[in-house]
C-alpha positions as CSV (number, residue, x, y, z in Angstrom):
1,X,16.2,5.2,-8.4
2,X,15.0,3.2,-11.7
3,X,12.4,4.6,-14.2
4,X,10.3,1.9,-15.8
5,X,8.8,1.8,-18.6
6,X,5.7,-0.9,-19.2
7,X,4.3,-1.7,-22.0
8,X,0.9,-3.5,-22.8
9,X,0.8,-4.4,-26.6
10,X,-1.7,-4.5,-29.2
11,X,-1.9,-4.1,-32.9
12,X,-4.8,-1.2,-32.4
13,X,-3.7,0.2,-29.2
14,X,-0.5,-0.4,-27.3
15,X,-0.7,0.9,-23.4
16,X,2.1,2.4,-22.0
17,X,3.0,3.0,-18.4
18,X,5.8,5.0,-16.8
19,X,7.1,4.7,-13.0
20,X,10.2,5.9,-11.0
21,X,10.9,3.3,-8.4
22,X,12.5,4.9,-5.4
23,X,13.4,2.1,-2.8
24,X,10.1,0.6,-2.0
25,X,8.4,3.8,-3.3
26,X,6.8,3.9,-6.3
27,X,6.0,7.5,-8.5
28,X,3.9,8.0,-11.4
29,X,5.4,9.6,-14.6
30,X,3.4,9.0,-17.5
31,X,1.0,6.9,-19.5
32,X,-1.5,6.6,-22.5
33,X,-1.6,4.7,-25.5
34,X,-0.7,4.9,-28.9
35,X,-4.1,4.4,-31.6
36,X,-2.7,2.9,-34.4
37,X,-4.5,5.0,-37.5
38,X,-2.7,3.0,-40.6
39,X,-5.7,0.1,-41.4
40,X,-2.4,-2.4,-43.1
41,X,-0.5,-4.3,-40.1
42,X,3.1,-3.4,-41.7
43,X,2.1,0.3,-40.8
44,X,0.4,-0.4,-37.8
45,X,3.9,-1.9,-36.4
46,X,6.1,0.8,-37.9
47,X,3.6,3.1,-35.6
48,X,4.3,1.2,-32.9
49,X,8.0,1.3,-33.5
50,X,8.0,5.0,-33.8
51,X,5.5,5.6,-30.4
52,X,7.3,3.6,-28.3
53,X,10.5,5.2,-29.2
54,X,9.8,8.6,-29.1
55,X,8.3,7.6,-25.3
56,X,11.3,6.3,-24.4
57,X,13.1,9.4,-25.7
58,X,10.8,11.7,-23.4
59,X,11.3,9.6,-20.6
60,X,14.6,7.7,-20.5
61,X,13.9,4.6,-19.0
62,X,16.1,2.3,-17.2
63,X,14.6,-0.4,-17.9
64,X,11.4,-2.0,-20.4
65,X,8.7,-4.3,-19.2
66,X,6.2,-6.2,-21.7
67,X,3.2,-8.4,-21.1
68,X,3.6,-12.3,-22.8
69,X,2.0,-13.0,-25.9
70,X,-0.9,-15.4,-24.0
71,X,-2.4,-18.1,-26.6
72,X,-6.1,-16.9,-27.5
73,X,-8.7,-19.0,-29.5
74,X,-7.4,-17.3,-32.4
75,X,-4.4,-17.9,-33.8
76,X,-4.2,-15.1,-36.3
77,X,-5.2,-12.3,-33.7
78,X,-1.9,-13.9,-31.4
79,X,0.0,-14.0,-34.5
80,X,-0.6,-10.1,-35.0
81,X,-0.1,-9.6,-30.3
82,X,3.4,-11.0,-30.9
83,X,3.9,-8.9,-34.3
84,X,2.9,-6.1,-32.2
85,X,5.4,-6.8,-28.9
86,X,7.9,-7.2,-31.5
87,X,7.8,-3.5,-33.1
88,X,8.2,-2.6,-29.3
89,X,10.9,-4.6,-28.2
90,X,12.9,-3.8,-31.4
91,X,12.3,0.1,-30.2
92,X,13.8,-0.9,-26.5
93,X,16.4,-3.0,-27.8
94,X,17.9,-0.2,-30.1
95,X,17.7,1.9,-27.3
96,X,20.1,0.0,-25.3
97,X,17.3,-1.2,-22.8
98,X,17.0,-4.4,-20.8
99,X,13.7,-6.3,-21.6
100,X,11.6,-8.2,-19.6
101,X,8.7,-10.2,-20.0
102,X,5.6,-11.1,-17.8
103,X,3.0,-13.3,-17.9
104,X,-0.9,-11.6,-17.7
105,X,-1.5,-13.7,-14.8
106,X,1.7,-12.8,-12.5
107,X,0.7,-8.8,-13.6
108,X,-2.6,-9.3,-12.4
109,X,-1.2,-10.9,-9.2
110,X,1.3,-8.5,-8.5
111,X,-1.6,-5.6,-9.0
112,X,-4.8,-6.6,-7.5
113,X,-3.3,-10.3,-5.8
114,X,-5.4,-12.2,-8.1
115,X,-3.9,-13.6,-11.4
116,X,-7.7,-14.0,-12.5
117,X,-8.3,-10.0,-11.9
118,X,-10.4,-8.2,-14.4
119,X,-9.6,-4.6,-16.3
120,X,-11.3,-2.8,-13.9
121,X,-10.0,-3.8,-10.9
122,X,-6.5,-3.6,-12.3
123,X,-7.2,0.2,-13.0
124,X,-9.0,0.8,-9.5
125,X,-5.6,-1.1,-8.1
126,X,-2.9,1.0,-9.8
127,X,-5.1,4.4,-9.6
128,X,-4.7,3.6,-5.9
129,X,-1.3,2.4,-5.9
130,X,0.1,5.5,-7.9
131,X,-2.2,7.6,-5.8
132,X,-3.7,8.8,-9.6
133,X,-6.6,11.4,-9.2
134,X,-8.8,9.4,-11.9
135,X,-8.7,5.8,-13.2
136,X,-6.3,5.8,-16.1
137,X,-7.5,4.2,-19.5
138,X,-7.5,0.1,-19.5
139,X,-4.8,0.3,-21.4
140,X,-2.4,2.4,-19.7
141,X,-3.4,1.3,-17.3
142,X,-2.4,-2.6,-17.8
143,X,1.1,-1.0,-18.9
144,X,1.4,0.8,-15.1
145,X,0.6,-2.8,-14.3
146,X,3.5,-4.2,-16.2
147,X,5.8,-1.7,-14.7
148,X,4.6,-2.4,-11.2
149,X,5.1,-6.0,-11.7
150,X,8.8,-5.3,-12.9
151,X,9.4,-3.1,-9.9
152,X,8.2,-5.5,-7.4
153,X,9.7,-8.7,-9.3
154,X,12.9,-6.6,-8.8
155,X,12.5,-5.2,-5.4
156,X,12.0,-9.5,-4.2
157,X,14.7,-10.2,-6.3
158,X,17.2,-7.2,-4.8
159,X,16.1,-8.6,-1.1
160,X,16.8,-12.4,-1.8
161,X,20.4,-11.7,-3.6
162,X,20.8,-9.4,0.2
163,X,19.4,-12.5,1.8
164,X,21.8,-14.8,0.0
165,X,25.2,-12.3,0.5
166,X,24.1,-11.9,4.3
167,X,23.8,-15.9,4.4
168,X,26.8,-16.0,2.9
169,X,28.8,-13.9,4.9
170,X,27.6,-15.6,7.8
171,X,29.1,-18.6,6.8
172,X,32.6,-17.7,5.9
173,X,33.2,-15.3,8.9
């Protein structure tokens, strides 16, 4: 059993996402975002810092999932995304927690089975998934999505290192 925590960063509203893997099973244990209210970035980031921490004190995660900084038109708003994923890694990091990174595009797939997927059908896909009684907030939402990509990144991963000890064993017997 592994509780994953998934985060989708911003500098004016960070997602996040809590699941309990079980196996193949996935469980729902938490999500919303955290509004930065400072207008300077320094205290936006020192927000994040704090919100991300106290989550992962409420929750005790295993493990800590981020979205990639993707390159944008403008420079200075992916300048501020990676400022952002920073304040939140730093928080995982002093925590003791293993970080991982994906791509918008492999979240997306893993999700909906589109890397192309738009915000609304990634919350229609992980209301369903998590069996949620309402679609959570775009946000959150995209966090959920981070942590389902980690749990199913890790689930393939778990069966090919079985597939490759089983080949293995074969082998040498």
């Amino acid at each position: 059993m592994t509780i994953i925590l998934g985060i989708d960063p911003g500098s004016r509203i960070t997602g996040y996402g809590v699941i309990r893997q079980n196996g193949r099973h996935l469980y729902y244990l938490g999500s919303g975002c955290i509004r930065m209210s400072e207008k300077e970035l320094p205290g936006r980031l020192k927000q994040i810092y704090a919100g991300v921490s106290e989550i992962i004190t409420q929750f005790q995660p295993d493990v800590f999932a981020i979205e990639q900084v993707f390159m944008s038109k403008n420079a200075d708003s992916a300048l501020k995304l990676g400022q952002a994923r920073g304040s939140a890694i730093v928080a995982a990091v002093n925590a003791d927690l293993e970080v991982h990174e994906y791509a918008a595009r492999l979240i997306k797939q893993a999700v909906v089975g589109n890397g192309g997927a738009d915000k609304a059908q990634v919350q229609h896909m992980v209301q369903q998934m998590l069996k949620l009684p309402a679609k959570p907030q775009a946000d959150a939402a995209d966090a959920l999505g981070v942590a389902i990509c980690h749990a199913n990144t890790n689930k393939t991963l778990v069966a090919l290192a079985g597939k490759a000890t089983s080949a293995r064993r074969g082998r040498y017997r």
